[in-house]
matplotlib code that plots the C-alpha trace (Angstrom):
import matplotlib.pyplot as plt

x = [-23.9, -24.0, -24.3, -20.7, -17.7, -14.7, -11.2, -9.0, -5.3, -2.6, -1.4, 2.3, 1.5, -0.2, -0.8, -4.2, -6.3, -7.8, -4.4, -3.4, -7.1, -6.2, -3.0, -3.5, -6.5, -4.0, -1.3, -4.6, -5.0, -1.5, -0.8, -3.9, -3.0, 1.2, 0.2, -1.6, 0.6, 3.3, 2.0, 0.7, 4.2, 5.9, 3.3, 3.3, 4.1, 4.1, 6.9, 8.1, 6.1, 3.0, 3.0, -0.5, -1.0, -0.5, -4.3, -6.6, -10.2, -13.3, -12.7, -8.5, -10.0, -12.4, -10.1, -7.2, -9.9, -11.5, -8.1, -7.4, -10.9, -11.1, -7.3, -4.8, -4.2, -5.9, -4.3, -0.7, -2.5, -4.2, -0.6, 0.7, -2.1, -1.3, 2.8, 1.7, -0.3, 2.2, 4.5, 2.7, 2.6, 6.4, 6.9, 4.3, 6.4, 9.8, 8.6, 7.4, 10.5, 11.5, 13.8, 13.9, 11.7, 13.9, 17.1, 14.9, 13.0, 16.2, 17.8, 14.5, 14.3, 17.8, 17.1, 14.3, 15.7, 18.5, 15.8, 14.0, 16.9, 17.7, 14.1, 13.7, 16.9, 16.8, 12.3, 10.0, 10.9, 7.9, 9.3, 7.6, 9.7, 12.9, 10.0, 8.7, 12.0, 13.1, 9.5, 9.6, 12.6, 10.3, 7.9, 10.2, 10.5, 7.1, 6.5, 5.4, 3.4, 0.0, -3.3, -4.5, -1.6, -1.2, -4.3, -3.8, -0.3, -1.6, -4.9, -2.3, 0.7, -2.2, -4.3, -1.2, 0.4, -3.3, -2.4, -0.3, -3.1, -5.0, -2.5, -3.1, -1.8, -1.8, -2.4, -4.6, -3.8, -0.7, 0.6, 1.3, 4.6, 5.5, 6.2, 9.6, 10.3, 10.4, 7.6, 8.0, 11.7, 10.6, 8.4, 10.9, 13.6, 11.7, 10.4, 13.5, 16.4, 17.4, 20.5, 18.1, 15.4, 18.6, 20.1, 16.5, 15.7, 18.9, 18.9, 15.9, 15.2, 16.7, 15.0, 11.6, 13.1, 12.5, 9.4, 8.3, 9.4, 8.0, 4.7, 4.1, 6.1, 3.8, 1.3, 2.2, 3.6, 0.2, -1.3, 1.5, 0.5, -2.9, -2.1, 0.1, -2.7, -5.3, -2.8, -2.4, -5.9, -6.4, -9.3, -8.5, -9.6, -12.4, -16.4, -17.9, -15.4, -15.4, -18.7, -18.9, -16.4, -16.9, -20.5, -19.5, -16.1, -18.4, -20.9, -18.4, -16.1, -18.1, -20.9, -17.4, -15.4, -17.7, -19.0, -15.2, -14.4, -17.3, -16.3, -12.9, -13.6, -16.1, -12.7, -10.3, -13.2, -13.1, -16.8, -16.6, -14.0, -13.8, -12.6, -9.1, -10.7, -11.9, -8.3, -7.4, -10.7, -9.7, -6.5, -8.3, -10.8, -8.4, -8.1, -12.1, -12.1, -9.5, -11.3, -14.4, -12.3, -10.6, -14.4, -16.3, -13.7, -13.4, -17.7, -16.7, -14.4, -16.6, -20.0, -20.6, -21.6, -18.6, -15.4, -14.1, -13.7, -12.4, -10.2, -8.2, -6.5, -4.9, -2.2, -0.9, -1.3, 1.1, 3.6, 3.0, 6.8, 7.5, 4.2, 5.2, 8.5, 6.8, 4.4, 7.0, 9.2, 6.1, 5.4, 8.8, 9.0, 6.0, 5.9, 9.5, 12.7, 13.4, 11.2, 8.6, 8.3, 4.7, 3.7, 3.1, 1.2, -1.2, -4.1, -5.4, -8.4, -6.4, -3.2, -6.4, -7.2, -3.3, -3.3, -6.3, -4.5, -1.3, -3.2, -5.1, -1.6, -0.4, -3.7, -2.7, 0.8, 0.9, -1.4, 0.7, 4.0, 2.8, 1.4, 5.4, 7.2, 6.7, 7.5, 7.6, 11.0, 11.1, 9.8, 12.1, 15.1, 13.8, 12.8, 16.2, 18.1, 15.2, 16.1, 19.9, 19.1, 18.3, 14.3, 13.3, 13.0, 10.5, 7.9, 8.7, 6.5, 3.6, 3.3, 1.8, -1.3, -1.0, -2.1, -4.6, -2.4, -4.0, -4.0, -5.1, -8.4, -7.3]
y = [-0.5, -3.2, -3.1, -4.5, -3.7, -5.6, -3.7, -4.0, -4.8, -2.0, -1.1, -1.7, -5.4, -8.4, -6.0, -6.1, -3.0, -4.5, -5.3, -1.3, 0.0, -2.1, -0.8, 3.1, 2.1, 0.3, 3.8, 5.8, 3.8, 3.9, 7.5, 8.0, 5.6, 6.3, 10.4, 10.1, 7.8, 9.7, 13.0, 11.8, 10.1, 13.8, 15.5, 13.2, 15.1, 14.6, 11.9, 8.4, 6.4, 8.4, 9.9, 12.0, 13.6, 17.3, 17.8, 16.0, 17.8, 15.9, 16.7, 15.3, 12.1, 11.5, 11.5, 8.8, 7.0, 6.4, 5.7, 2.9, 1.4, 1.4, 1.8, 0.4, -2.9, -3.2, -1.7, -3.0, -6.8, -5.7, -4.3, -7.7, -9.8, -7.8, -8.5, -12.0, -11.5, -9.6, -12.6, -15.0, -12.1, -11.8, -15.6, -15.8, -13.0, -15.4, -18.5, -16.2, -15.4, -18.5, -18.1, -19.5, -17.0, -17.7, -15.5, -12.4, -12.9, -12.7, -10.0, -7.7, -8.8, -7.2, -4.3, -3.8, -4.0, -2.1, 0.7, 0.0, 0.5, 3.7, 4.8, 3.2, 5.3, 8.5, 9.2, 6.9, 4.8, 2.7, 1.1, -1.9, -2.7, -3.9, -6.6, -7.2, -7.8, -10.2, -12.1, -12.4, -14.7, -17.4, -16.6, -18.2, -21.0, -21.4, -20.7, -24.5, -25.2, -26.6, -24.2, -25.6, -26.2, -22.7, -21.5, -23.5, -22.2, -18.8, -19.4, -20.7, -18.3, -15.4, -17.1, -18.5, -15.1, -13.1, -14.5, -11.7, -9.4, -10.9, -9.5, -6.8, -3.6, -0.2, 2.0, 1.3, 3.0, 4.6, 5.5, 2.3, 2.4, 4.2, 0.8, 0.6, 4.2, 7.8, 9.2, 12.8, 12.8, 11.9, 14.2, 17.1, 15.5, 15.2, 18.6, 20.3, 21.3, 19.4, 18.0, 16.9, 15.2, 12.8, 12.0, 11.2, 9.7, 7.5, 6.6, 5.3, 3.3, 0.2, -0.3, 0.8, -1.7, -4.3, -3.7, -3.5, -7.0, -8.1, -6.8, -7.2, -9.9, -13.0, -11.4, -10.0, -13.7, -15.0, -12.5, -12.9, -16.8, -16.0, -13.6, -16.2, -18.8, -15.8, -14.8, -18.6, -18.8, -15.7, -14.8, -11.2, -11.6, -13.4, -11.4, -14.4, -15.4, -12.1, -12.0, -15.3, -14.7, -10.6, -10.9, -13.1, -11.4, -8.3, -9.8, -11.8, -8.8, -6.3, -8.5, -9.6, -6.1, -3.6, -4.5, -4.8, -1.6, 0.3, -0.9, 0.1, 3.6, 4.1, 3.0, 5.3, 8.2, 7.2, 6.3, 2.7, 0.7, -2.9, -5.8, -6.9, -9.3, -6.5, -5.6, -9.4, -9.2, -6.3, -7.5, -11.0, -9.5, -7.1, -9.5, -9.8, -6.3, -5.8, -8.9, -6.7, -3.2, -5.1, -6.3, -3.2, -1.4, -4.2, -4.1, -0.6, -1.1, -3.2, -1.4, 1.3, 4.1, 3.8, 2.6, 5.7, 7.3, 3.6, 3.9, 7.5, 4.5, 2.6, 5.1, 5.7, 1.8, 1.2, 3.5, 2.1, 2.3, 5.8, 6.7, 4.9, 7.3, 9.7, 9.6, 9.7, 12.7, 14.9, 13.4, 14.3, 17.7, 19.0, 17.6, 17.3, 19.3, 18.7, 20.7, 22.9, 20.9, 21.4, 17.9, 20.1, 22.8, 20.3, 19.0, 15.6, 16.6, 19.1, 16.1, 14.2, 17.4, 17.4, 13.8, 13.4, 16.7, 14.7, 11.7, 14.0, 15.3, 11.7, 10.7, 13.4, 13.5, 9.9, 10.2, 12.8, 10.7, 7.8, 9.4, 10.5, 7.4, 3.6, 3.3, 5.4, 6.4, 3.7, 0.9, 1.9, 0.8, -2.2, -3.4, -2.4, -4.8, -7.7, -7.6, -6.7, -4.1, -0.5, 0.3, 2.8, 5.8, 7.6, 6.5, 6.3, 9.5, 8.9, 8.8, 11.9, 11.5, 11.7, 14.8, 15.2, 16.5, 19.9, 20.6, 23.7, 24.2, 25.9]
z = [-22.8, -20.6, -16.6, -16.5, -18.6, -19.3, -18.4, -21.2, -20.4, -20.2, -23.7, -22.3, -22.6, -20.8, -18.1, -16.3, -15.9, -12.7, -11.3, -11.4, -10.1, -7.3, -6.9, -7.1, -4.4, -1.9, -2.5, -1.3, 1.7, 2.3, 1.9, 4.4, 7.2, 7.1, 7.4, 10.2, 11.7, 11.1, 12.2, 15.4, 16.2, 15.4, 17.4, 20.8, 23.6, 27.7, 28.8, 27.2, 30.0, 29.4, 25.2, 24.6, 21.4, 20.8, 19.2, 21.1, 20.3, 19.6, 15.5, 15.9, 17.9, 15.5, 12.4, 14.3, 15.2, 11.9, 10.5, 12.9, 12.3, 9.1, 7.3, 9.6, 9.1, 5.7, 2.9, 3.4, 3.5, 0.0, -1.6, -0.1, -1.9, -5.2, -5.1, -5.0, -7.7, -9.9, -9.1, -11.0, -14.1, -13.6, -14.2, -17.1, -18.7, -18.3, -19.6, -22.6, -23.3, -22.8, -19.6, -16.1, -14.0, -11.1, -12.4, -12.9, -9.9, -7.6, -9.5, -9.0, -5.5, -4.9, -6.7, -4.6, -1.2, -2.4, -3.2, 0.1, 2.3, 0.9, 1.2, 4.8, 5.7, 4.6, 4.0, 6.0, 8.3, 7.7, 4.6, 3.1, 0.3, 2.4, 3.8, 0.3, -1.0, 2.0, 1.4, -2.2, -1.7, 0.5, -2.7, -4.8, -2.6, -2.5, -6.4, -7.1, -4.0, -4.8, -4.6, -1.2, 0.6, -0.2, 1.1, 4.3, 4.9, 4.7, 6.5, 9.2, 9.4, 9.8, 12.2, 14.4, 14.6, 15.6, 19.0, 19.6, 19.4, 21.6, 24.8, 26.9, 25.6, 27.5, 24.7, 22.0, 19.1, 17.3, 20.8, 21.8, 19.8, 22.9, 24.1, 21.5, 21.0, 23.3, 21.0, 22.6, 22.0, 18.6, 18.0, 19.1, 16.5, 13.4, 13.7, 14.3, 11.9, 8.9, 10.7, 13.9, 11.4, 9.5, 12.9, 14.2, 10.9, 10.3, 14.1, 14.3, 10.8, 11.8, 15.1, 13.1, 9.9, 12.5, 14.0, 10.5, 9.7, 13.1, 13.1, 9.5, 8.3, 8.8, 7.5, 4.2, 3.7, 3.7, 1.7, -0.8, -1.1, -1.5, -4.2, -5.4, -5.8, -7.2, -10.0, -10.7, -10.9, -13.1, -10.4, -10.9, -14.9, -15.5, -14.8, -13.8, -11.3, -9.8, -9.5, -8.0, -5.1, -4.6, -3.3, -1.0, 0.3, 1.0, 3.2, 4.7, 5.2, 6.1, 8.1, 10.6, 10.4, 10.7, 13.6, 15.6, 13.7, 15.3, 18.4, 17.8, 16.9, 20.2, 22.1, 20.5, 21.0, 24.6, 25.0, 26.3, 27.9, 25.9, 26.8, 25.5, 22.6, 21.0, 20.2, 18.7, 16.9, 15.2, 13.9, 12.8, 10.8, 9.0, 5.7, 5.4, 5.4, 2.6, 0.5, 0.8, -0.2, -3.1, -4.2, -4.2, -6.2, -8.8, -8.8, -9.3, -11.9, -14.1, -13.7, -16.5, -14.6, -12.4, -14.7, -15.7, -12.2, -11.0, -14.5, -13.1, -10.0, -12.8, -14.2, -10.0, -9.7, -12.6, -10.8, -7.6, -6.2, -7.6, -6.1, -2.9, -2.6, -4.2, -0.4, 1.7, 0.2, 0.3, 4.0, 4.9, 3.0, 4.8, 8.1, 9.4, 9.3, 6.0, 4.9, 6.6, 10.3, 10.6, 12.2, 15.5, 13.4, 11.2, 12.7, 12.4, 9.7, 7.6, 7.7, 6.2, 3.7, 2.3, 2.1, 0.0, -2.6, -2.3, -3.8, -6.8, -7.6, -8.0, -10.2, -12.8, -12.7, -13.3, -16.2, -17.6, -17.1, -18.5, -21.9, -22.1, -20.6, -20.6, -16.9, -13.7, -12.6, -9.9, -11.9, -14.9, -12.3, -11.3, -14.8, -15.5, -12.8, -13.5, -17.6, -17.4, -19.9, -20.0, -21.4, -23.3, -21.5, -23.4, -25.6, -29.1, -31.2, -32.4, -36.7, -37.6, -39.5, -43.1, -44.5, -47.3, -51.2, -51.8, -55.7, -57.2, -59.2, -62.4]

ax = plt.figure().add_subplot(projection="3d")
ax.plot(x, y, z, "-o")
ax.set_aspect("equal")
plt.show()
């Protein structure tokens, strides 16, 4: 067997193996960071002006701050860079059939904001797929624009709006949403009854829908063109292009991020006092660091020893919006008054601990699914309102094998 292996595409179709790894490792990174955000927002306690976490050990510290450092920011600019990519596979799969892309494009936009803003109001107020939606339509815009121009719009739009980073902020960290929101307030809301939880939930989703759209919205739009231009290029697909470009998006990467993350994390631990660049540095060198995450797992993906554990992503990557929901209900089941209200119970590292079972349970349960089904629940919809037609819900039974005719001896 050779050092490298080629993914094969999905069975479903002109799906890419690659594409899905990538995708069930974003919903890890995801799942990780939106715990502990959440659970530190449910947990805050002293006064609006002045919110301090409820578990504030050496051990809780530690955990937040290697989230910040090393998650935030990061894996919703990779799931942004693979919509983009997926957008170019949606309108390869139109002219296919020999229809105009841009029909099918709008009509699975609307399906997914319809989606989003029932998931942004009633389970996690930090939706993405309202934005997604919203951005998808500039995507269409943009569909035709040439390869560099799109590079340089994106290069642009994320380095113009990195200014904002740069300001002084008086909390670094997940508590400086205290700034927009009266985090202990919060916290007593979300971890009360069921009826406290929905009114805190449903209250606050369009205030947080906006912030969402603020903070993130520039930047998923040039991560989205860059995917764009990627998928255009099939750079995803071919070995010797990905080895080409992956060496150099890790030293690049990690050489700048690492650095400004370990400086970040000494902050958050309280063992220096940095200046205020170091906050603006973070935030610029967030997309090296995901180019170097999305490199090392597609190194992983094609080296021999390493494919089949990389290989166990790609069944929770091809339900990525099931999976998405799938997060939040759990978050909201076990941390907040719809369920068992322990966000003031959970400490940072176990949070961490039912995080990483919630993922597992996702690996296999997708797996399973997908031996029985086509699609994941969610992506069943929105296939639904992109083709105007219902798909097959389950997949059609395998021919049983013929048997061998018995005859007697005598």
């Amino acid at each position: 067997m050779t050092a490298e292996t080629r993914l094969p595409a999905s069975a479903s179709g002109p799906r890419i193996a690659e594409v899905d790894i990538l995708r069930g490792f974003a919903l890890f990174g995801i799942l990780i960071t939106n715990a502990i955000v959440a659970t530190t927002l449910w947990s805050a306690t002293g006064t609006r002006a002045d919110p301090v976490p409820l578990f504030d050990g050496t051990v809780d510290q530690a955990v937040r701050a290697t989230v910040d450092a090393l998650f935030t920011g990061r894996f919703y600019l990779l799931f942004a860079f693979l919509f983009g990519y997926s957008f170019t596979l949606q309108i390869a799969a139109a002219q296919r059939a020999g229809v105009t892309p841009t029909r099918r494009l709008l009509r699975r936009c609307a399906a997914l904001l319809a989606i989003g803003l029932a998931h942004v109001w009633f389970l996690w107020i930090g939706d993405i797929l309202t934005l997604y939606a919203v951005l998808c339509l500039a995507l269409i815009a943009l569909r035709k624009v040439k390869a560099r121009a799109a590079i340089s719009t994106a290069i642009a739009l994320y380095t113009v709006w990195s200014v904002w980073a740069f300001l002084p902020a008086d909390e670094p960290g997940i508590l400086g949403l205290g700034a927009f929101l009266d985090l202990p307030k919060m916290s007593a809301d979300y971890t009360g009854s069921f009826a406290d939880t929905f009114a805190a939930q449903t209250a606050t989703a369009p205030w947080f829908l906006l912030l969402i759209w603020f903070g993130q919205g520039v930047p998923s739009l040039a991560m989205f063109l860059l995917g764009m231009t990627a998928g255009n290029r099939k750079l995803l697909e071919d070995p010797a292009t990905v080895r080409r470009w992956s060496s150099r998006a890790m030293l690049i990467g990690f050489g700048l991020g690492l650095p400004v993350s370990a400086m970040t994390f000494a902050e958050l631990m309280g063992w220096w006092n940095p200046p205020g660049i170091v906050h603006g540095l973070q935030y610029c060198v967030a997309p090296a660091m995901t180019f170097a995450y999305l490199a090392v797992v597609l190194r992983l993906a094609r080296w021999s020893r390493t494919a089949g554990i990389t290989a166990l992503l790609a069944p929770a990557g091809r339900m990525a919006a099931t999976n998405y929901i799938g997060q939040s209900v759990v978050l909201m089941l076990v941390y907040t008054g719809y369920g068992l209200a322990l966000a003031r119970t959970v400490p940072p590292l176990a949070v961490l601990g039912i995080g990483l079972v919630t993922f597992a349970v996702q690996l296999v349960v997708s797996l399973w699914w997908l031996r029985r089904h086509p699609f994941g629940p969610v992506e069943w919809l929105l296939r639904a309102a992109t083709y105007l037609e219902w798909p097959a819900w389950r997949r059609p039974a395998e021919p049983a094998a013929a048997q061998p005719v018995r005859t007697e001896a005598g």
